[in-house]
C-alpha positions in Angstrom: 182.2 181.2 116.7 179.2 178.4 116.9 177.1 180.8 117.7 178.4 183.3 114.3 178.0 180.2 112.3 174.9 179.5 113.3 173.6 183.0 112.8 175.2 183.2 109.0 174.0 180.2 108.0 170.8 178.7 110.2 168.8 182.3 111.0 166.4 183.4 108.1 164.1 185.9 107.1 161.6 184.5 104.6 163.9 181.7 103.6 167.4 183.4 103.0 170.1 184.2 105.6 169.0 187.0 108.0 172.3 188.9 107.6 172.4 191.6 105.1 175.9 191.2 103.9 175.5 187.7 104.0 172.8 187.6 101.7 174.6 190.0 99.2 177.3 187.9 98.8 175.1 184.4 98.9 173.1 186.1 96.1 176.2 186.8 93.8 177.1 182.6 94.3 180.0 182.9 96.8 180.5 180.2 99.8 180.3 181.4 103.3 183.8 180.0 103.6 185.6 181.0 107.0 184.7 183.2 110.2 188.1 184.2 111.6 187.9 184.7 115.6 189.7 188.0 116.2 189.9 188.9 112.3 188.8 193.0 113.3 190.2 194.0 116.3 189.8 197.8 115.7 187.0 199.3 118.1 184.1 199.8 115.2 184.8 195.5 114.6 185.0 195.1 118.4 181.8 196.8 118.8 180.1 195.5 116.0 180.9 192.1 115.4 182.9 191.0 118.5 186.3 190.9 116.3 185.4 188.4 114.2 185.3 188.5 110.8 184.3 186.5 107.6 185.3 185.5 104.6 183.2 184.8 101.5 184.7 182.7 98.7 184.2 182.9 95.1 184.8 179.8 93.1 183.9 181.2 89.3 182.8 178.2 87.8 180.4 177.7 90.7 179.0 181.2 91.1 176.0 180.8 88.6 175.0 177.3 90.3 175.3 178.6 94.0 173.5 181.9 92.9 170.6 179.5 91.2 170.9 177.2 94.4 170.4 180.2 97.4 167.8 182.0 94.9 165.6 179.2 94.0 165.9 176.3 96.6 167.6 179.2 99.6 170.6 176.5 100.2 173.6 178.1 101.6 177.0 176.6 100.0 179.3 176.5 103.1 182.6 175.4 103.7 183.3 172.5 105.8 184.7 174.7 108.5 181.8 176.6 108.8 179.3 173.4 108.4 181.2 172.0 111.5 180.6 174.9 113.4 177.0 174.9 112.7 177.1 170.9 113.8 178.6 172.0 116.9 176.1 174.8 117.7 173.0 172.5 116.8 174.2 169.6 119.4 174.8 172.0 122.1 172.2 174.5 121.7 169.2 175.1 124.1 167.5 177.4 121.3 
């Protein structure tokens, strides 16, 4: 789950987050809000994301400022469970 975190939120390409979907939703203003270990347990989620799924929250009075945030200054808006998993990847990673 670190490891997801970290890949949502810390990899880029050219300043925005490296995942497709990710960066749709980020885009529209939404906070990468909760990766849920074991959320797509059919065989296509298995095989794809090893089961675990996320959640992107929409908070509409905050949409136009997160959108204006990731497009101008690339910051990610991230729940505090996923900003601890991030913490957690960055003191124990090697990378």
């Amino acid at each position: 789950m670190r490891l997801c975190a970290w890949y949502l939120y810390g990899e880029k390409h050219r300043g925005y987050a490296l995942n497709p979907v990710a960066n749709f939703h980020l885009q529209n203003g939404s906070v990468l809000w909760r990766i849920n270990w074991m959320g797509d347990t059919s065989p296509r989620g298995i095989g794809a994301s090893c089961g675990m799924m996320v959640n992107y929250r929409y908070f509409l009075e905050e949409t136009a400022s997160n959108s204006a945030a990731y497009l101008g200054s690339k910051h990610i808006k991230a729940s505090e469970q996923v900003l601890a998993l991030v913490s957690q990847f960055q003191q124990n990673s090697k990378l």
